[in-house]
N, CA and C atoms as an extended XYZ file, in Angstrom:
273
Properties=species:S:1:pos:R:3:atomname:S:1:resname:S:1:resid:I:1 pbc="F F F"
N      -121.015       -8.315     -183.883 N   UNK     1
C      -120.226       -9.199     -183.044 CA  UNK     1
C      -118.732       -8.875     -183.165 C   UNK     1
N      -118.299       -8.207     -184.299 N   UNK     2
C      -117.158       -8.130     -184.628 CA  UNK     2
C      -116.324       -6.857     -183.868 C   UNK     2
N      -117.215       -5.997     -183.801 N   UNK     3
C      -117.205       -4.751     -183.129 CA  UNK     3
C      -116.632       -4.708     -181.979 C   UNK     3
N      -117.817       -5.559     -181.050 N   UNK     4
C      -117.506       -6.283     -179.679 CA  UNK     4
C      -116.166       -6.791     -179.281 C   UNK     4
N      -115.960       -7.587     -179.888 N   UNK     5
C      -114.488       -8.020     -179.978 CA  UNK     5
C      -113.468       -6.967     -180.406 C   UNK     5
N      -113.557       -6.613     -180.916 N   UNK     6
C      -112.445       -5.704     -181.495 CA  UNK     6
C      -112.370       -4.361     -179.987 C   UNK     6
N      -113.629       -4.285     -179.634 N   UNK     7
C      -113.988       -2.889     -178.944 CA  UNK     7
C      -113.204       -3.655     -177.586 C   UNK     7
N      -113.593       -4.520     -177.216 N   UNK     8
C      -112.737       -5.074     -175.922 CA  UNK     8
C      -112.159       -5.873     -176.172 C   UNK     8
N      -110.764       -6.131     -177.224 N   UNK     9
C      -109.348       -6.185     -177.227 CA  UNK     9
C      -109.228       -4.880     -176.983 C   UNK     9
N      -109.389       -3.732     -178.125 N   UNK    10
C      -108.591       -2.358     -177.626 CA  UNK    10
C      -108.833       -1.823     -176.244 C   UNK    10
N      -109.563       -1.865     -175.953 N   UNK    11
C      -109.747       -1.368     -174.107 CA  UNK    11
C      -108.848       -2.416     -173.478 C   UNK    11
N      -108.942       -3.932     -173.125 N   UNK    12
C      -108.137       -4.553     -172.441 CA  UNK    12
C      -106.321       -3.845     -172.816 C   UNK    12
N      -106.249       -3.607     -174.212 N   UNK    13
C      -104.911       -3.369     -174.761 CA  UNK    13
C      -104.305       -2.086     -174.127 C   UNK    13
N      -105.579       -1.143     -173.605 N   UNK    14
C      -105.127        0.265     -173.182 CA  UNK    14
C      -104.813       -0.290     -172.062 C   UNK    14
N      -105.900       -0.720     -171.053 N   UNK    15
C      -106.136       -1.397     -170.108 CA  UNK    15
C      -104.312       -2.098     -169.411 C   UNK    15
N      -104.257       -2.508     -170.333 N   UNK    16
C      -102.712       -3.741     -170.292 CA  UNK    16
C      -101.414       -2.802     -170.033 C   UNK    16
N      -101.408       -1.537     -171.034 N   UNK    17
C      -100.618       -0.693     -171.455 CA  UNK    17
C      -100.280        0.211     -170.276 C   UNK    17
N      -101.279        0.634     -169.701 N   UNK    18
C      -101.950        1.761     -168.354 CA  UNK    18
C      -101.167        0.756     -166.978 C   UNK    18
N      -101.395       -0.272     -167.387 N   UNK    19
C      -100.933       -1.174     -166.254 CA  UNK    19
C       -99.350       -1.692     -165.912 C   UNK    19
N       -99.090       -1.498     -167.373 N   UNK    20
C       -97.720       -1.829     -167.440 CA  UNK    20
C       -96.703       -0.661     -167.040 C   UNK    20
N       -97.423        0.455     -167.393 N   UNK    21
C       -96.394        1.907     -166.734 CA  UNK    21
C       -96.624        1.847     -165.229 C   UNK    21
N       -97.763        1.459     -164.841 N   UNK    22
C       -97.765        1.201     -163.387 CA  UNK    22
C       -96.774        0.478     -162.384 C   UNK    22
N       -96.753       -0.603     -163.293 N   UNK    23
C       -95.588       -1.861     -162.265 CA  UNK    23
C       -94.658       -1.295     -162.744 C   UNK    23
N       -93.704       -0.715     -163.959 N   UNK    24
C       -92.520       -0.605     -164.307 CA  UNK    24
C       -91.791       -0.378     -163.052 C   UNK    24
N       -92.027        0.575     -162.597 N   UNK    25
C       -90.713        1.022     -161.391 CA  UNK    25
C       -90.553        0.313     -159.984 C   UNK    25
N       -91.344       -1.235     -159.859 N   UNK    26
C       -91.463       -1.594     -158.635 CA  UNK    26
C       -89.981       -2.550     -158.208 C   UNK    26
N       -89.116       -2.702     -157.812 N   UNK    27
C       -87.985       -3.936     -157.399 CA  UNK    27
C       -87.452       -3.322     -158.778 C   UNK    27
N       -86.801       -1.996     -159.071 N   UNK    28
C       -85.906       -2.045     -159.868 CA  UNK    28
C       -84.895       -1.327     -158.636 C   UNK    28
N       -83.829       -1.403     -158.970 N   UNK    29
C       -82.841       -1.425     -158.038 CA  UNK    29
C       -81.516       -0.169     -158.869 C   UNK    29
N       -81.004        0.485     -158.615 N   UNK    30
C       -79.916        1.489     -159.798 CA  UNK    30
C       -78.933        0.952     -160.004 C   UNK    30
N       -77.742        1.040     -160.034 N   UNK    31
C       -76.342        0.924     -159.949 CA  UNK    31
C       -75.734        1.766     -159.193 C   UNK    31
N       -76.365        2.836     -158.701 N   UNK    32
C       -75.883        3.708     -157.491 CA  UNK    32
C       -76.174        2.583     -156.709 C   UNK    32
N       -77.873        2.541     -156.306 N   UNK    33
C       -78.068        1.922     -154.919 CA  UNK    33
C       -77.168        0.450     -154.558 C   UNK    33
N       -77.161       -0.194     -155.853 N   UNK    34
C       -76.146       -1.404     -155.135 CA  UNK    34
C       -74.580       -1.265     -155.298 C   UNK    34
N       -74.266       -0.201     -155.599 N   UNK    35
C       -72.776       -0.141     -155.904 CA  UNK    35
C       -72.106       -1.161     -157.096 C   UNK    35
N       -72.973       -1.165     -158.141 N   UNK    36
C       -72.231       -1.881     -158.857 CA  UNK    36
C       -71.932       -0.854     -160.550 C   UNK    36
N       -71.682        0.142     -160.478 N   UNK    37
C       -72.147        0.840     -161.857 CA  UNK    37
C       -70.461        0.721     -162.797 C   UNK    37
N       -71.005        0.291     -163.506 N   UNK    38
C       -69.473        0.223     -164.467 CA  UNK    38
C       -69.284        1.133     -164.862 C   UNK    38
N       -67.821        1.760     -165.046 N   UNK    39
C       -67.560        3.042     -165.071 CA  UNK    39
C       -68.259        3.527     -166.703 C   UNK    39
N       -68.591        4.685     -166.999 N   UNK    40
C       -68.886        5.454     -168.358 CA  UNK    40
C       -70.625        5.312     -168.126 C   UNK    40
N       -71.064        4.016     -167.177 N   UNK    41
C       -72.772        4.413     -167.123 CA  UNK    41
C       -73.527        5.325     -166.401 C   UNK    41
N       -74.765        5.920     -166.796 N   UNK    42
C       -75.483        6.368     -165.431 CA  UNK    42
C       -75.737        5.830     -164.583 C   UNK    42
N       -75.312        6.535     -163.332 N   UNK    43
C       -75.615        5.910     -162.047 CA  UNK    43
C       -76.988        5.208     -161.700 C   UNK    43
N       -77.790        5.844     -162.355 N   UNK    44
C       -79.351        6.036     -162.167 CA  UNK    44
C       -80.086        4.941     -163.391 C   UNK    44
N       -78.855        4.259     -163.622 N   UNK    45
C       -79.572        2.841     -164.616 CA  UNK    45
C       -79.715        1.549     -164.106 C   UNK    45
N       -80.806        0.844     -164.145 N   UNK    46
C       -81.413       -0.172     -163.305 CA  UNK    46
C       -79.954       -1.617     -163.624 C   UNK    46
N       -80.223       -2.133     -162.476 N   UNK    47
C       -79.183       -3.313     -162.774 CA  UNK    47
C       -79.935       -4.736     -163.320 C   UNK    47
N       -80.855       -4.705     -162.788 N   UNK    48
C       -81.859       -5.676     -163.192 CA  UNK    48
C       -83.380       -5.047     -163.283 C   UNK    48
N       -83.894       -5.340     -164.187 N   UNK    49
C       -85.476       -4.756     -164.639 CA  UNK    49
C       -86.430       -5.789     -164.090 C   UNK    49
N       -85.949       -6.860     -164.439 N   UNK    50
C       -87.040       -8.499     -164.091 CA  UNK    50
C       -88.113       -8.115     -165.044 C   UNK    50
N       -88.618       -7.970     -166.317 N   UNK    51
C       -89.325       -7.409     -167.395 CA  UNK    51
C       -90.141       -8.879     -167.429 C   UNK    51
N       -89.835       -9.837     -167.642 N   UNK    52
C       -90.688      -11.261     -167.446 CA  UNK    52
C       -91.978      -11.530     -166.143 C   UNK    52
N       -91.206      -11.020     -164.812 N   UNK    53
C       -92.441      -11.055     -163.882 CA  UNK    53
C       -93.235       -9.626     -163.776 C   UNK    53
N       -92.597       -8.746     -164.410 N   UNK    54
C       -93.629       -7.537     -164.629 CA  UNK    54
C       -94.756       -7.755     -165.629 C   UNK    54
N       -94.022       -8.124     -166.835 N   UNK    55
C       -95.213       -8.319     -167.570 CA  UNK    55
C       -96.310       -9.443     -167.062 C   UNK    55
N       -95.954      -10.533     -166.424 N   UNK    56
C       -96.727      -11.210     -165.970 CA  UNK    56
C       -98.091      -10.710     -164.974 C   UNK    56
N       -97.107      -10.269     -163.930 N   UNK    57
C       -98.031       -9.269     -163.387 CA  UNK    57
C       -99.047       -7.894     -163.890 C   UNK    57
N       -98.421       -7.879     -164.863 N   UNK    58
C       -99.073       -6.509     -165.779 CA  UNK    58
C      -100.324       -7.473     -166.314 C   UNK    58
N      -100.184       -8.207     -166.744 N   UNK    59
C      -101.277       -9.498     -167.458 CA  UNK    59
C      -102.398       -9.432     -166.365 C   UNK    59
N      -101.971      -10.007     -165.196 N   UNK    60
C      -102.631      -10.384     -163.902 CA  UNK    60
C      -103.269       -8.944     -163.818 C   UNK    60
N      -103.388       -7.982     -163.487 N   UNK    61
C      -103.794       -6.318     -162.793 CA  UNK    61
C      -104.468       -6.387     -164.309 C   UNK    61
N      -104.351       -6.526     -165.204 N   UNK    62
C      -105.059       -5.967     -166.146 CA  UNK    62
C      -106.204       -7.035     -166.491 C   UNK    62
N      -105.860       -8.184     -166.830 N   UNK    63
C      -107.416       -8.972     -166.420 CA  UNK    63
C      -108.316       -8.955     -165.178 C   UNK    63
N      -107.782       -8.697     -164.568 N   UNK    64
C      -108.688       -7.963     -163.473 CA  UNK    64
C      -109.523       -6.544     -163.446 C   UNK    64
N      -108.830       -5.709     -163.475 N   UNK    65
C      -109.491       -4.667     -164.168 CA  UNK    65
C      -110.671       -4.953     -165.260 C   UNK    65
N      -109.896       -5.578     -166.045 N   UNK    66
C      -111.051       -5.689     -167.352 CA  UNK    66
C      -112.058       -6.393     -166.854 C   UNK    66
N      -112.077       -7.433     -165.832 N   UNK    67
C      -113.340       -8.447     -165.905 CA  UNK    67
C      -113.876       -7.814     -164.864 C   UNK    67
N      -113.657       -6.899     -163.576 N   UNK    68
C      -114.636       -5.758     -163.427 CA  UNK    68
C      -114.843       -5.001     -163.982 C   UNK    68
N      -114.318       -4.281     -165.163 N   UNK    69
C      -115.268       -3.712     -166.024 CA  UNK    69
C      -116.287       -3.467     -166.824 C   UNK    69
N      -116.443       -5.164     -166.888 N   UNK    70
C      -117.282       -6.170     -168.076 CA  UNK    70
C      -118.373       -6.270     -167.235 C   UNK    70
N      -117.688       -6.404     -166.236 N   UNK    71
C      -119.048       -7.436     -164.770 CA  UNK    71
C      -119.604       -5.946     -164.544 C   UNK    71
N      -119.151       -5.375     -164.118 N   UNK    72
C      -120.196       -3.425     -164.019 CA  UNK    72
C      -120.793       -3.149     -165.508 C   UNK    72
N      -120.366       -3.335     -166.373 N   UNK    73
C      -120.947       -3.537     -167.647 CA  UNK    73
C      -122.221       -4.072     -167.834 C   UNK    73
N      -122.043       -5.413     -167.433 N   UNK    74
C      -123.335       -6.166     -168.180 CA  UNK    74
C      -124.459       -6.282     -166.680 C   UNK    74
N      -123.513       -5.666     -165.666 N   UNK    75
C      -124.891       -5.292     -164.201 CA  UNK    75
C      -125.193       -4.132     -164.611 C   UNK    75
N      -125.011       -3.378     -165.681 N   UNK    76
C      -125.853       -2.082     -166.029 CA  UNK    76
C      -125.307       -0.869     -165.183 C   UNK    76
N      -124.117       -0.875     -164.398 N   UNK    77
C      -123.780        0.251     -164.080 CA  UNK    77
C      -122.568        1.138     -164.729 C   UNK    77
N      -122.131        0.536     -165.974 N   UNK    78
C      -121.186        1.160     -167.014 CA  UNK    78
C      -122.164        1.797     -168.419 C   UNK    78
N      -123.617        2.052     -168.610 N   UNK    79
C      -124.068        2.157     -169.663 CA  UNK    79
C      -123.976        3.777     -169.626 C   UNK    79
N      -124.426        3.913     -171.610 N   UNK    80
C      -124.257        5.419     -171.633 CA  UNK    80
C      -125.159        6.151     -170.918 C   UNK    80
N      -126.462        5.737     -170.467 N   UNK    81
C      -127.480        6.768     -170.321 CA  UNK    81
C      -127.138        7.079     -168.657 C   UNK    81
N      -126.571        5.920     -168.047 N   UNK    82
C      -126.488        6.006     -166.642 CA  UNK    82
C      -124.997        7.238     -166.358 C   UNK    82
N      -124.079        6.700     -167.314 N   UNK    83
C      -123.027        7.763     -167.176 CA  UNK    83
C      -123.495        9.226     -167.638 C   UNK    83
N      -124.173        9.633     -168.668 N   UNK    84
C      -124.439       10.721     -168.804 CA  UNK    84
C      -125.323       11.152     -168.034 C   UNK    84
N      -125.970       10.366     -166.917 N   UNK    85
C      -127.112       11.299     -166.349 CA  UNK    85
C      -126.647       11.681     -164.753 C   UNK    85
N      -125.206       10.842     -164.575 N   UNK    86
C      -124.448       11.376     -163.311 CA  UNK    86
C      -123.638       12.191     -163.730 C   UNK    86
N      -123.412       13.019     -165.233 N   UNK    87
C      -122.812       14.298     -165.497 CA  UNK    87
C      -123.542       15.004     -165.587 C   UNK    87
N      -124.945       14.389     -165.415 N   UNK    88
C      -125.810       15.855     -165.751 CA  UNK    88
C      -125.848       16.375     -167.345 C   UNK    88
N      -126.164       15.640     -167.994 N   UNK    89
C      -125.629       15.544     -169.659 CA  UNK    89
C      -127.369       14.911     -169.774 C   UNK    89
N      -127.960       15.644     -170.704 N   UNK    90
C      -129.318       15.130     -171.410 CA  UNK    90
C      -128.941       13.850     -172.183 C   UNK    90
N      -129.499       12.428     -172.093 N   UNK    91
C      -129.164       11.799     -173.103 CA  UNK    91
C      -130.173       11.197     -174.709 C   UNK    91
């Protein structure tokens, strides 16, 4: 039982992680594009990140993911014998 748990925290955690490089670059905005860059910075540095509704959203995309993964899981179309026998892999 312990396994279980442990085995899907770390997948949701990759899961979370995979998701979070995803949203990073969405509504970030530079200091070129709005003309506001204080002199000595890169132009090309965000003025606002909004890191609070990303991660939120990163939360959201990644429980999703995971609970179709679980749900193809326990309908039997995530098991080993079924994946190895659409590689063509003896199991």
């Amino acid at each position: 039982m312990a396994y279980q748990i442990s085995t899907g925290l770390a997948i949701y955690f990759v899961i979370w992680w995979i998701a979070l490089f995803l949203t990073l670059p969405f509504g970030v905005r530079s200091q070129h594009e709005d003309g506001l860059g204080a002199p000595g910075t890169d132009p090309g540095a965000p003025v606002l990140t909004g890191m609070r509704r990303k991660l939120v959203w990163t939360t959201i995309i990644s429980i999703i993911i995971f609970a179709a993964g679980l749900a193809a899981y326990h309908a039997g179309y995530l098991s080993v014998e079924r994946l190895s026998k659409m590689m063509g892999m003896p199991f």
